[in-house]
C-alpha positions as CSV (number, residue, x, y, z in Angstrom):
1,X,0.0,0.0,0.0
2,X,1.4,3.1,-1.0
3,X,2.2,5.4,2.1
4,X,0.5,9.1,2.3
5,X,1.9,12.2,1.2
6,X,2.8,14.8,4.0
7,X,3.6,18.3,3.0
8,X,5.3,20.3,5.7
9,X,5.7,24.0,4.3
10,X,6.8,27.3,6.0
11,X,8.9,30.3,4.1
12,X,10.0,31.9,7.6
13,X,12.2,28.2,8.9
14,X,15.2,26.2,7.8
15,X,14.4,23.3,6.8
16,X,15.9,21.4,10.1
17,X,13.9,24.1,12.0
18,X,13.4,22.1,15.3
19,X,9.9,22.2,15.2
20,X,8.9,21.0,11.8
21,X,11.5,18.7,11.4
22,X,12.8,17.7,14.9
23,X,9.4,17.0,15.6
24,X,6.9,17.1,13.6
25,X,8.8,15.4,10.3
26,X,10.6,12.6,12.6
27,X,7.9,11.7,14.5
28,X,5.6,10.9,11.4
29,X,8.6,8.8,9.5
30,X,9.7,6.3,12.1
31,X,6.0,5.6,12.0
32,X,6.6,4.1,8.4
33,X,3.1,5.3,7.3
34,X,4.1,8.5,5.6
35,X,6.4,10.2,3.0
36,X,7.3,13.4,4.7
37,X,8.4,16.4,2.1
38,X,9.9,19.8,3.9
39,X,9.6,22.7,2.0
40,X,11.6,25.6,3.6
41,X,14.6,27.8,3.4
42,X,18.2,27.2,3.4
43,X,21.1,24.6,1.9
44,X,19.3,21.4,0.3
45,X,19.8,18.5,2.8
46,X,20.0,14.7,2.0
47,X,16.9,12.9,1.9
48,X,16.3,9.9,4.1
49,X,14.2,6.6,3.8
50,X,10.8,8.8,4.7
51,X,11.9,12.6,4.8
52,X,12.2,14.6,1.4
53,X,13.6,18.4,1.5
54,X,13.1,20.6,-0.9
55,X,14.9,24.4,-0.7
56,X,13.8,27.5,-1.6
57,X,16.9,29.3,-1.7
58,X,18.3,31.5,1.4
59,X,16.0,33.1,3.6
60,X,14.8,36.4,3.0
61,X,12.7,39.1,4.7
62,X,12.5,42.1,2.0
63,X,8.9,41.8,0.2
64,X,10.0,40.4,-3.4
65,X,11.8,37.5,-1.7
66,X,9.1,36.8,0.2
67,X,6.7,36.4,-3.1
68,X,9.6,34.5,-4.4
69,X,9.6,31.8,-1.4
70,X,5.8,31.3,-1.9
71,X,5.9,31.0,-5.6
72,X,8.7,28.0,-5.1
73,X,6.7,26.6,-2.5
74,X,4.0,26.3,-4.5
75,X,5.7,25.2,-7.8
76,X,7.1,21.7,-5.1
77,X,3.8,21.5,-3.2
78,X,1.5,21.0,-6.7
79,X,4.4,18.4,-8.1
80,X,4.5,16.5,-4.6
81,X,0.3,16.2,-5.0
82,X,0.2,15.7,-0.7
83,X,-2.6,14.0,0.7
84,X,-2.4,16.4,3.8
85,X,-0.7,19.9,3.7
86,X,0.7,21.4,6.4
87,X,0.8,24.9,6.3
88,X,3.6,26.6,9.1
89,X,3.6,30.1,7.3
90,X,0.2,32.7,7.3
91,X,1.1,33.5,3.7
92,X,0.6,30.4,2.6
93,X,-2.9,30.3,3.8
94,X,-4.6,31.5,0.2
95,X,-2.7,28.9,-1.7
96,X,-3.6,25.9,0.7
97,X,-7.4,27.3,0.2
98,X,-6.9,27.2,-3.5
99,X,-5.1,23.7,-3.6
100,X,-7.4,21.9,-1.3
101,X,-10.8,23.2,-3.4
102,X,-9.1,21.9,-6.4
103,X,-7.9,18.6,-5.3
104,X,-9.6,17.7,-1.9
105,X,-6.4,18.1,0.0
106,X,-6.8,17.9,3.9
107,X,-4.4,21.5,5.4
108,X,-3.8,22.0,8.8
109,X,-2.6,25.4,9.4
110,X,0.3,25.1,12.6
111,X,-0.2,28.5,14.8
112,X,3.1,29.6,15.7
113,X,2.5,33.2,16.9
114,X,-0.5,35.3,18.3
115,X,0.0,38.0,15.3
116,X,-2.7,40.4,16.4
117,X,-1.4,41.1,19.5
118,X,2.1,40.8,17.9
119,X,1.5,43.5,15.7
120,X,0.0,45.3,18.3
121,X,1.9,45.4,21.4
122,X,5.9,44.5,19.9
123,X,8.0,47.6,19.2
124,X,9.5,45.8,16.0
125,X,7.1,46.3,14.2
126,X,6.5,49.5,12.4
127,X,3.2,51.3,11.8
128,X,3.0,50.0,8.7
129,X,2.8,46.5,9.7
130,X,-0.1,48.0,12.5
131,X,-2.4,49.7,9.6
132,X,-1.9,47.4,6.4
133,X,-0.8,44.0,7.5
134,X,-2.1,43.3,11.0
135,X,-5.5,43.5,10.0
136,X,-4.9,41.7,6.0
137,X,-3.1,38.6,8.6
138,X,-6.0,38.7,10.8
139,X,-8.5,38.3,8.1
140,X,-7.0,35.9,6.6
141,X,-6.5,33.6,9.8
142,X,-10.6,33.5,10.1
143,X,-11.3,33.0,6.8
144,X,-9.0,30.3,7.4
145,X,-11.4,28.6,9.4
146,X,-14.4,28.5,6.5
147,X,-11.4,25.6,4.7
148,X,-8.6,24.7,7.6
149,X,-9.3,21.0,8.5
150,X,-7.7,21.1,11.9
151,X,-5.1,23.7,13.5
152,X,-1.8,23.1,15.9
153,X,-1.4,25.5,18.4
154,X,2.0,25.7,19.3
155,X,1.0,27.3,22.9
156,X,-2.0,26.4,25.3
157,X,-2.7,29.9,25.6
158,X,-3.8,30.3,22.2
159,X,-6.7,28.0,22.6
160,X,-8.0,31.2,24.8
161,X,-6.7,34.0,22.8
162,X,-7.5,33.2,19.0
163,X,-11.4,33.1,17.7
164,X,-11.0,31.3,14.4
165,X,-9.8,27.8,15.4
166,X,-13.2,26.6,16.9
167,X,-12.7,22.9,18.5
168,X,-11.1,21.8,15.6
169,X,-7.0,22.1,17.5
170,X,-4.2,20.1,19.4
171,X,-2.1,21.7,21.2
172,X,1.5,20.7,20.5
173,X,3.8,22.5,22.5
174,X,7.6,22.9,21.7
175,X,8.7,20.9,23.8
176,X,12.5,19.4,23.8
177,X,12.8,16.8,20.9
178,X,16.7,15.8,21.4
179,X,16.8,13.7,24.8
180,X,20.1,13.7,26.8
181,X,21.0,12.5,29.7
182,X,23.6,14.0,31.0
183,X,24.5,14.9,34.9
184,X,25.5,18.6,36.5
185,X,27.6,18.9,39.1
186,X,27.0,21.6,41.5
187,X,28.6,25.1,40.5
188,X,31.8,25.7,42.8
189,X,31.8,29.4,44.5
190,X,35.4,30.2,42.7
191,X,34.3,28.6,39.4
192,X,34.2,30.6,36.1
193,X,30.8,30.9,35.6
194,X,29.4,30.0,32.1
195,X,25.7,32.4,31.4
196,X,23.5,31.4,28.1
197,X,21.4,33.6,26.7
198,X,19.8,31.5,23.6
199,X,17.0,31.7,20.8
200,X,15.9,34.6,19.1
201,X,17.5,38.2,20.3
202,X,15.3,41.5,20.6
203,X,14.5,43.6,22.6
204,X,11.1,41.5,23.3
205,X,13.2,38.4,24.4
206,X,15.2,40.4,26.5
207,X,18.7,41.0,25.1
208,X,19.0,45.0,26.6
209,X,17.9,43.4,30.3
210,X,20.9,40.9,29.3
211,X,23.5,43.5,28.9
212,X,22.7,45.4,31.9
213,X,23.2,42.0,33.9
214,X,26.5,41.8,32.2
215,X,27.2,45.2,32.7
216,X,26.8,44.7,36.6
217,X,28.3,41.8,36.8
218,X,31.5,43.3,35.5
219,X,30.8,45.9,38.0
220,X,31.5,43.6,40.6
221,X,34.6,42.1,39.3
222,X,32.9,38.5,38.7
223,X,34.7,36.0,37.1
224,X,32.2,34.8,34.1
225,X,31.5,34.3,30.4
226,X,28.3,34.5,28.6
227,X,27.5,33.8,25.5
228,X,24.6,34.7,23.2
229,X,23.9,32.6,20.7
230,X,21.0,33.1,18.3
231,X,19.1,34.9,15.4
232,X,19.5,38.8,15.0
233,X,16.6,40.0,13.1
234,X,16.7,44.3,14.3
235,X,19.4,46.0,13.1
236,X,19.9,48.4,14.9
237,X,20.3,46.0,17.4
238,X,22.6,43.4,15.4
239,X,25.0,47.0,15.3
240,X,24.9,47.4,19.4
241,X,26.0,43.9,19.8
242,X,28.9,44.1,17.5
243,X,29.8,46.9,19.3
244,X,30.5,45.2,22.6
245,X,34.0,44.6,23.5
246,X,34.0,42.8,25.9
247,X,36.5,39.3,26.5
248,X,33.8,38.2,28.7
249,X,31.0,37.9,25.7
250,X,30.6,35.2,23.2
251,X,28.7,36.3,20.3
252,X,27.4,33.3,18.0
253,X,24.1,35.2,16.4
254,X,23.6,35.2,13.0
255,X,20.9,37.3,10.7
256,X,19.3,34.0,9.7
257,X,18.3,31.3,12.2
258,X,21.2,29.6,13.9
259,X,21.5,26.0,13.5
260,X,19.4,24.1,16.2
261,X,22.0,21.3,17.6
262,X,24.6,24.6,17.7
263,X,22.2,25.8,20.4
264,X,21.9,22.6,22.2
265,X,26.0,22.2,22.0
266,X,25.7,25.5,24.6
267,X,22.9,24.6,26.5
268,X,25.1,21.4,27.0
269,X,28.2,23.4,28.2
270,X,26.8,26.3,30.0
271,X,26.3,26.5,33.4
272,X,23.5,28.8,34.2
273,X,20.6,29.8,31.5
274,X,19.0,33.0,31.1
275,X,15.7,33.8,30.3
276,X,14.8,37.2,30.3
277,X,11.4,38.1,28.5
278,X,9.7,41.7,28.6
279,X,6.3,41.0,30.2
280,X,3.6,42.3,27.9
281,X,0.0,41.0,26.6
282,X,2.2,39.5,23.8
283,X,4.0,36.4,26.3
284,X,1.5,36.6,29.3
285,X,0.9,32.7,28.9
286,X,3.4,31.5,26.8
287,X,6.2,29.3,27.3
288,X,9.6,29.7,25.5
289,X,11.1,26.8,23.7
290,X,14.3,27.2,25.8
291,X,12.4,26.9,28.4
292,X,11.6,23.7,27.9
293,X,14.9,23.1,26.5
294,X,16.8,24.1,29.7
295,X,14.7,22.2,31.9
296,X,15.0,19.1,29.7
297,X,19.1,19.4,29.6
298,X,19.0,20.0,33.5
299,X,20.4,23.5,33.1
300,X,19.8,25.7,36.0
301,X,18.2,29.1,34.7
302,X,17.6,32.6,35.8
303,X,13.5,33.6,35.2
304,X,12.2,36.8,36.1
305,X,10.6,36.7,39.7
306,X,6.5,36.5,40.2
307,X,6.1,35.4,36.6
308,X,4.4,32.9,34.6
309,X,7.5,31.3,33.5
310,X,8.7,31.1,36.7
311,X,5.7,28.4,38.0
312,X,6.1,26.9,34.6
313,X,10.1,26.5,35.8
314,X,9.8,25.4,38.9
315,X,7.4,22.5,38.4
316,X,10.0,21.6,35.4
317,X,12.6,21.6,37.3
318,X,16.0,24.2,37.9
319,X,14.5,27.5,37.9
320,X,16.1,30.6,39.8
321,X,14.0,33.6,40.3
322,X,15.6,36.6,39.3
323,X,14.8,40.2,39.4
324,X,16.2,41.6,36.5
325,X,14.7,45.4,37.0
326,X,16.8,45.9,40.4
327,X,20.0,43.9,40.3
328,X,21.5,43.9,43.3
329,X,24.9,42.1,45.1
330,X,23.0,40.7,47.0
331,X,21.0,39.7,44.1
332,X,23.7,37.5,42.8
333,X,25.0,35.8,46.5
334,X,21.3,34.4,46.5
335,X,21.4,33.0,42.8
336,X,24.9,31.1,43.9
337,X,23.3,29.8,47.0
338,X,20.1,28.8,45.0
339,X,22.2,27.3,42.0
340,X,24.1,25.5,44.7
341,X,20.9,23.7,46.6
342,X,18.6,23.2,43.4
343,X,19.2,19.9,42.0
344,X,15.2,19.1,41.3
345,X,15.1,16.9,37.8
346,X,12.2,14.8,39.1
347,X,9.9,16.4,36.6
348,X,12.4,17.3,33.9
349,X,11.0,14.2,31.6
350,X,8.0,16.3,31.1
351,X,10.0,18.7,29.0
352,X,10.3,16.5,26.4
353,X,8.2,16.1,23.1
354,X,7.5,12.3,23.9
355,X,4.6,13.8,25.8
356,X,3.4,15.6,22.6
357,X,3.9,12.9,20.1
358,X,1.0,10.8,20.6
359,X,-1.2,14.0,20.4
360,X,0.5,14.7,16.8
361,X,0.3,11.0,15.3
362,X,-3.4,10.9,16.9
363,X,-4.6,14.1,14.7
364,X,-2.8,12.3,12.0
365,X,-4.6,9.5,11.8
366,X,-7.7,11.1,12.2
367,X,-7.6,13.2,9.7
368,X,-6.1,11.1,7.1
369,X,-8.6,8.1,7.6
């Protein structure tokens, strides 16, 4: 019996994104009931037995490259002929409506990012991204619903927050897909300490509270490195890092997404983690993926104090409240003491996508019968 087609599509991601591929893609192959195609950005990669990828050139944000990416993935979507299209990428919603009127393919539209209140509340974005596209995205996400067979929300939170997805959703969160199991020793008082910051850098993810930490930290003579590793979209702010000399900074960011298993090389070596979100409507409920990630590798991390992140932390496992709006010394004596007694990994395991995957192949099946 020949085995479905699955198309897995997104112009914004590599094609090893760590979502789509880390765990949506190899989840559905070592099933052996699929053909899996990824159609994304990026070097071509070498198939496998049950994963096809297909490129669309470098990544790109200025607008004709952005036609350009949907035109290509449209040209390898209508040769693949899937039996279910996956659709990762809000541009590609009025071609998925097009292709599954034509030829009864099933689409599942994967919700990645609140975009309303994105648009909205985020400084990056400019007011013409507030007048013209905010609303032109936000209609197109409920037409969506009048042709979307079934929807993945990548947070639980969106379940609340969007009104086009009716009951028709799983919730698959991004939880950690590379399992390790590896053992931390606790952090000596004279050792060089090793900070993370990891993921994507802006001022919404923190990186300006991460420089004043630095900043004070150097203040007080500590002994450290950090190292920020990740994707640099602003650049304004890409300029103020490159800026920074300092021997105590590692800067690994790049203007397109850094490869995922150079993130987890860090997370592996690094002694403390750092998460540092700006509270706003925008994150009230959601969880990063290095959250997750963190408290899957056993990596102690600092979380801003009284936050949601924090309880989702501290029943994971390894989180250190932190206020990073009034850094004190005393501030830092209480993260080495808290480092040095908090050695909870009892709940770690439910940081990892094996607790997703049966949600994922379920849908699958459902929809595909």
């Amino acid at each position: 019996m020949s085995k479905k087609k699955i198309v897995i599509a997104s112009i914004l991601k590599p094609l090893l994104d760590s979502r789509h591929y880390e765990r949506f893609a190899l989840s559905l192959a070592k099933t052996n009931k699929y053909e899996v195609n990824i159609i994304a950005n990026g070097e071509k990669k070498p198939d496998t037995d049950h994963i096809r990828f297909y490129s669309n050139g470098p990544h790109g944000h200025q607008l004709i490259r952005r036609l350009q990416l949907q035109w290509s993935t449209c040209l390898h979507t209508i040769r693949l002929k899937p039996n279910l299209f996956i659709v990762c990428t809000v541009e590609l919603l009025p071609f998925a409506f097009l292709y599954s009127f034509l030829t009864g393919c099933k689409v599942i539209y994967d919700v990645q990012e609140n975009y309303t209140l994105n648009f909205k509340h985020l400084n990056e974005y400019g007011w013409t991204h507030r007048l013209i596209l905010a609303p032109l995205v936000t209609g197109l996400e409920k037409l969506s619903s009048h042709f979307v067979d079934h929807y993945f929300l990548a947070e639980q939170c969106y379940e609340d927050q969007l009104n086009f997805i009716n009951s028709r959703f799983t919730v698959l969160e991004n939880k950690t897909a590379l399992e390790a199991s590896i053992s931390r020793g606790k952090l000596r008082e004279k050792e060089k300490s090793k900070f993370l910051f990891s993921g994507t850098i802006s001022t919404y993810s923190g990186i300006y509270k991460i420089i004043e930490l630095i900043r004070f930290m150097q203040s007080l003579k500590q002994d450290f490195e950090f190292t920020i590793i990740g994707q640099v979209i602003d650049t304004r702010i890409w300029k103020e890092l490159q800026k920074i000399d300092v021997d105590c900074i590692r800067l690994k960011i790049d203007k397109s997404p850094v490869p995922h298993d150079q993130i987890i090389q860090e997370i592996l070596s690094a002694d403390i983690g750092v998460i540092a979100y700006e509270s706003q409507p925008v994150n009230a409920k959601k969880v990063p993926t290095k959250l997750f990630e963190y408290s899957a590798y056993g990596l102690p991390f600092l979380v801003e104090a009284n936050s949601y992140w924090l309880e989702v932390g501290s029943k994971l496992g390894r989180a250190i409240p932190f206020d990073f709006d009034n850094i004190k010394p005393d501030s830092l004596l209480q993260m080495h003491e808290l480092l040095s007694s908090n050695t909870n990994t009892q709940n770690q395991k439910l940081a990892l996508w094996n607790t997703e995957e049966p949600k994922l192949l379920t849908s699958i099946v459902t929809l595909l019968k």
